[in-house]
C-alpha positions in Angstrom: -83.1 44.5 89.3 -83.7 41.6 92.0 -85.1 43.1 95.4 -85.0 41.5 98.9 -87.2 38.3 99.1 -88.0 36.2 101.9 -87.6 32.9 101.2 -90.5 30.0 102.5 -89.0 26.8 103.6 -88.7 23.7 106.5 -87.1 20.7 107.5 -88.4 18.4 110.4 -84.9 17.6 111.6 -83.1 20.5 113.7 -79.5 19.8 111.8 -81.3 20.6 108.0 -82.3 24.2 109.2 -79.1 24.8 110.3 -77.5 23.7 107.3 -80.2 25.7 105.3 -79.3 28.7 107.3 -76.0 28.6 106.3 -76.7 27.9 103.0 -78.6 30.6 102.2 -74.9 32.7 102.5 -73.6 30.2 100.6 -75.5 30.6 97.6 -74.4 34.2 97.8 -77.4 36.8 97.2 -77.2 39.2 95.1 -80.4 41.1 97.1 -81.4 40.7 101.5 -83.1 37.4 102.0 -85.1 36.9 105.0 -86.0 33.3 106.1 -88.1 32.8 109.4 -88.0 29.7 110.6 -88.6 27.3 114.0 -87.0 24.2 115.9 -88.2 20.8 117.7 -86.4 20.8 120.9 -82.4 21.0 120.5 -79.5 22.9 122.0 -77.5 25.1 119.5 -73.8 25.7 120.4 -71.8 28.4 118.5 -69.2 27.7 116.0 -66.0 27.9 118.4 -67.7 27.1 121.8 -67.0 24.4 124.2 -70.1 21.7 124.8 -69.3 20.6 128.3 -68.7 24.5 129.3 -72.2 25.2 127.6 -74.3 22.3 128.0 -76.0 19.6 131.0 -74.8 17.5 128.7 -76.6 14.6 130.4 -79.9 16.4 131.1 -80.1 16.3 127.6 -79.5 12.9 126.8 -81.8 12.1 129.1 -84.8 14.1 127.7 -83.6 13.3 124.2 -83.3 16.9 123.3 -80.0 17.0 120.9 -77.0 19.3 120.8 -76.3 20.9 117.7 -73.4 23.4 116.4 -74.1 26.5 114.1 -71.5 28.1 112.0 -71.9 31.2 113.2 -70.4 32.6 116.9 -72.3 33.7 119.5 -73.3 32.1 122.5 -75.3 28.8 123.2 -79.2 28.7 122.8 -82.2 26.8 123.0 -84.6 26.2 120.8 -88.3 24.8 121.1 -91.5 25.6 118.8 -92.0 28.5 121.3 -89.2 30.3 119.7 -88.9 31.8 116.6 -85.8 31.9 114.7 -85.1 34.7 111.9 -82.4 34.9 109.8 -81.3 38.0 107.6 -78.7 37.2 105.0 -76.9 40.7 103.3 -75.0 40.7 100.2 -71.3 42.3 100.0 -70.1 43.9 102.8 -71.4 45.1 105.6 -69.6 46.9 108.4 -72.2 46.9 111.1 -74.5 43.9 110.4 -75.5 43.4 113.8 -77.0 47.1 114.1 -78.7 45.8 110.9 -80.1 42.5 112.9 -80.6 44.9 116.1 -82.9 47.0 114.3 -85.1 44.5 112.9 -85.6 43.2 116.0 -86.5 46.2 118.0 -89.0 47.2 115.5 -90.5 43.8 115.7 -91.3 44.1 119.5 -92.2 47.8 119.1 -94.8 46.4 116.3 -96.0 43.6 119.0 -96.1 46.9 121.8 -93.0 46.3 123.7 -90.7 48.7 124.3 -86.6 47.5 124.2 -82.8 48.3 124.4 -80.4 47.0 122.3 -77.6 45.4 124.6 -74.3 43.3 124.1 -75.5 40.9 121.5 -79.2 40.7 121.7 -81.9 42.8 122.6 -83.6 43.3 126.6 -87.4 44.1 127.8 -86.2 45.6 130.9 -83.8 43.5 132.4 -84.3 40.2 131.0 -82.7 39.0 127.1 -85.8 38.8 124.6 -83.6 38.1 121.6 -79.9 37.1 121.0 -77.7 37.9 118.1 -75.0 35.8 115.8 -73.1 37.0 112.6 -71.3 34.6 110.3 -69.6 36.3 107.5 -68.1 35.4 103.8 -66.2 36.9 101.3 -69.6 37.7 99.2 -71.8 38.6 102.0 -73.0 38.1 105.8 -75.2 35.9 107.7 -76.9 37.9 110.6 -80.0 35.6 112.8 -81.6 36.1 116.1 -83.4 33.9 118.2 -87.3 35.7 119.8 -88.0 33.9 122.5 -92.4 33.9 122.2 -93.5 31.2 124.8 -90.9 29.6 125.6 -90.4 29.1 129.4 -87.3 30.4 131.0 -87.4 27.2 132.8 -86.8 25.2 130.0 -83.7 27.5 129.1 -82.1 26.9 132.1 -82.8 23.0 132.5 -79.8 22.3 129.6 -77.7 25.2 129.8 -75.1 25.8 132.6 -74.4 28.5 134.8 -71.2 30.6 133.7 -68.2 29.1 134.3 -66.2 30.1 137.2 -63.2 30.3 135.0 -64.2 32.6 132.0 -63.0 32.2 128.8 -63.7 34.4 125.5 -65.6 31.9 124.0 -67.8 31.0 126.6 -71.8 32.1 126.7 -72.7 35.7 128.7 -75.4 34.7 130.4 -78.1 36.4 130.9 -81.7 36.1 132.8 -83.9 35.6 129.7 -87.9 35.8 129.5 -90.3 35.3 126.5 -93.1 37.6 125.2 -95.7 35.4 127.3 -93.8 35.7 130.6 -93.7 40.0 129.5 -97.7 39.6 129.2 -97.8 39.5 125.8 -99.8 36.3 124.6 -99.0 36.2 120.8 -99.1 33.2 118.9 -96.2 32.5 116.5 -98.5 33.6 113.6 -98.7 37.4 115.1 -94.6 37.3 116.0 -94.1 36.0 112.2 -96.3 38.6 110.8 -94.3 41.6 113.2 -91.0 40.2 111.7 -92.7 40.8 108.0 -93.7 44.2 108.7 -90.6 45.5 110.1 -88.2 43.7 107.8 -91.0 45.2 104.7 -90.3 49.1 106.2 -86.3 48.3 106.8 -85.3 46.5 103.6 -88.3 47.2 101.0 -90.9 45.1 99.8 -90.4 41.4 100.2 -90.9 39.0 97.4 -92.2 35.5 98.7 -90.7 32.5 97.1 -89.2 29.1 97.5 -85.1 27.8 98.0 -83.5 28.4 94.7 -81.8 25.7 93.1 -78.2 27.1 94.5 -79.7 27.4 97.9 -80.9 23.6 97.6 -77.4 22.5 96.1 -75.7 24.4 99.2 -78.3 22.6 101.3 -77.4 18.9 100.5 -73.5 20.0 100.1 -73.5 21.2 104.2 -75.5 18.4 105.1 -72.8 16.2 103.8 -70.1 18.1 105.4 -70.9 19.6 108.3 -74.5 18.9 110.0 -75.0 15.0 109.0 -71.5 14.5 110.4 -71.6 14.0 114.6 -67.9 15.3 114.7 -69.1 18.7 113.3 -72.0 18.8 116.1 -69.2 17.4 119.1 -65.9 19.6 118.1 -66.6 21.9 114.9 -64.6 19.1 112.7 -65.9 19.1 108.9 -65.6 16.2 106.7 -63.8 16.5 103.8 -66.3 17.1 100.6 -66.3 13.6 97.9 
C-alpha cells in the first residue's frame, strides 16, 4: 500500500516551482504528497485575477521582482526567501480541502507556540493574516498550498501589491493587514518553520516517506513548463500555449 510522502525538490527560477506545484496534481497520487518549498523575490497572481487590479506593476519592473500566475485561485501574494510555501496534494475527492490545508496550518503555528483562527481563506494571529490559502482541483485529485509568512516584512508586501480596488469585483484580492512570525516575536529560522510543517503534516496524514520527483512528476514538470510558465502570455492573461 503506498503511504503519504513528502517529496524533496527545487528550482532556482520562480516559474519552475510553480509549474512543479502544479505538477505534482498532475501526476495524479495515488497517496497525500507534501512538498515544502521557497521563492526568490516574485509576485504570484491567481489563476483568473487581473494584474493591473493586483499589482504596482511598475514598482516591480523597477526592482526587478517578476509577476507570475499560479493555476490555482486565490488572491495575489508575495513571495521572498522569508516565506515558506507548502503545498499538500490529496488524491480523489475531497469535499472540504481547504479545512484539510486549514488544519495543517494551525497545528504548525500551535507547534511554533502561536495561537490562531482560521478565517476566510487563510489563517490570522490576532488580527493580522499569517498564512493564505488556494485550492486547484482535477478530476483525480486536489491541489491545496498556503503561503507562512516567517520573516518576511509587511513592508515589502505592500510595496508591489495595491490597495483594494474601489470598484470590487469577485476576482479581486481581500486584503488583509498581514504580519510574519518575526514581527509576532517569534524569531524562527526557516529550518524550525520546515521542521513544524513535518510534525504536524506526520500527526495529520501518517508517517511521511522522504523521496525525490518521480519520473511522472518530472514529465508533468517539463510538459507545464512548455505550456503554461515558460510562456509570458500565461504569466500576463492566463493564455496557454497549445502542447507540440
Amino acid at each position: 500500500m503506498i503511504g503519504p510522502s513528502e517529496v524533496v525538490a527545487s528550482f532556482d527560477d520562480p516559474a519552475d516551482n510553480l509549474a512543479f506545484d502544479e505538477a505534482l496534481l498532475r501526476a495524479a497520487p495515488e497517496a497525500p504528497v507534501l512538498w515544502i518549498w521557497r521563492n526568490t523575490d516574485c509576485v504570484v497572481v491567481g489563476r483568473g485575477q487581473k494584474i493591473e487590479r493586483e499589482v504596482k506593476a511598475d514598482v516591480c519592473a523597477s526592482d526587478g521582482v517578476p509577476v507570475l500566475r499560479r493555476a490555482s485561485g486565490g488572491g495575489t501574494v508575495f513571495h521572498d526567501p522569508g516565506n515558506l510555501n507548502i503545498t499538500l496534494v490529496l488524491p480523489g475527492p475531497s469535499h472540504r480541502p481547504l479545512e484539510a490545508l486549514g488544519e495543517l496550518m494551525t497545528a504548525t503555528v500551535a507547534e511554533l507556540g502561536l495561537p490562531s483562527r482560521l478565517g476566510d481563506r487563510g489563517l490570522f494571529v490576532g488580527d493580522a493574516k499569517l498564512c493564505g490559502f488556494a485550492v486547484f482541483r482535477t478530476r483525480t485529485g486536489l491541489l491545496a498550498h498556503s503561503t507562512l509568512l516567517v520573516s518576511t516584512a509587511a513592508e515589502r508586501v505592500g510595496r508591489y501589491l495595491t490597495s483594494a480596488p474601489a470598484d470590487p469585483r469577485p476576482l479581486d484580492s481581500h486584503r488583509s493587514r498581514v504580519a510574519s512570525l518575526a514581527e509576532h516575536g517569534l524569531r524562527k529560522g526557516v529550518a524550525d518553520v520546515t521542521a513544524a510543517v513535518r510534525v504536524a503534516a506526520a500527526a495529520q496524514l501518517g508517517e511521511l516517506a522522504t523521496r525525490k520527483p518521480s519520473d511522472e512528476e518530472r514529465e508533468w514538470h517539463r510538459s507545464l513548463q512548455h505550456t503554461r510558465y515558460h510562456y509570458p502570455e500565461w504569466h500576463a492573461e492566463g493564455a496557454q500555449r497549445a502542447a507540440s
